[in-house]
FIBAPA-675212 format. One record per residue: residue in one letter; x, y, z of N, C-alpha, C in turn. Coordinates in steps of 0.1 Angstrom, whole numbers, plus 5000, padded with zeros to 4 digits. Atoms other than C-alpha are relative to their C-alpha. Layout:
# residues N
AXYZXYZXYZ...
This chain:
# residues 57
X498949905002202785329668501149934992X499250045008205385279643501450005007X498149994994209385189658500850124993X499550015008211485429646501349934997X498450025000215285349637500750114992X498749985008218285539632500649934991X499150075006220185469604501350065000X498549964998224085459602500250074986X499249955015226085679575500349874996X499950145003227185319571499149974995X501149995010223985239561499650054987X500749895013222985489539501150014987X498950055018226585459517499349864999X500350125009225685089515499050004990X501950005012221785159502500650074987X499649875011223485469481501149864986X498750105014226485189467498649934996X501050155011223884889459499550084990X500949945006221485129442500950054987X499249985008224585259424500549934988X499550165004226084919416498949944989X501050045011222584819402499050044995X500949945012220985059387500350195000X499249884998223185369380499150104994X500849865005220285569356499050065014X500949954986217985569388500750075011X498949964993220885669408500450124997X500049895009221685919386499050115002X501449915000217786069385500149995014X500249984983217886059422500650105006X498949874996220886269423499550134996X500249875012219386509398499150105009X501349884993216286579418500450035010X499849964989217686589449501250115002X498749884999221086799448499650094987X500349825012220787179430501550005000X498649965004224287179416500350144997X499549855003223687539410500350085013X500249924987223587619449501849935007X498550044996226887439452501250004992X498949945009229287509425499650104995X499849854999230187859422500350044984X500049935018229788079388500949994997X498349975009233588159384500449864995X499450155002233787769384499749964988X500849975015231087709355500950104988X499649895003232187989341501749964987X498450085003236187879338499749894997X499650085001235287559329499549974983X500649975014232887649298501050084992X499049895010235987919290500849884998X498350045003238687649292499649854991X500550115007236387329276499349994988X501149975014233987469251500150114993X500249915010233787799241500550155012X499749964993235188079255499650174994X500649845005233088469252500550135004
C-alpha cells in the first residue's frame, strides 16, 4: 500500500515558486491548461478592457 501525505499550502506555493523561478514557460503552460480564465473573469471585464486598450465597437 502506498503512504499517503498531506501537503501544506506552504508546500504547494514553494513547488508553484521553484517551478516559477526556474522555468516560467512551463509554469506558464501549466497555468494555461489548468485554469479556464473564461469561467473566471467576467464579460463586462474583457469587454471594458478590449474597449479601453484596443479597439473599441
Amino acid at each position: 500500500m502506498i503512504p499517503y501525505k498531506q501537503l501544506s499550502l506552504a508546500e504547494i506555493f514553494e513547488d508553484c515558486q521553484n517551478k516559477f523561478d526556474n522555468d516560467k514557460y512551463s509554469f506558464l503552460s501549466l497555468l494555461n491548461e489548468t485554469i479556464n480564465l473564461d469561467e473566471i473573469v467576467p464579460v463586462s471585464l474583457v469587454t471594458h478592457f478590449h474597449c479601453h486598450y484596443i479597439e473599441c465597437r
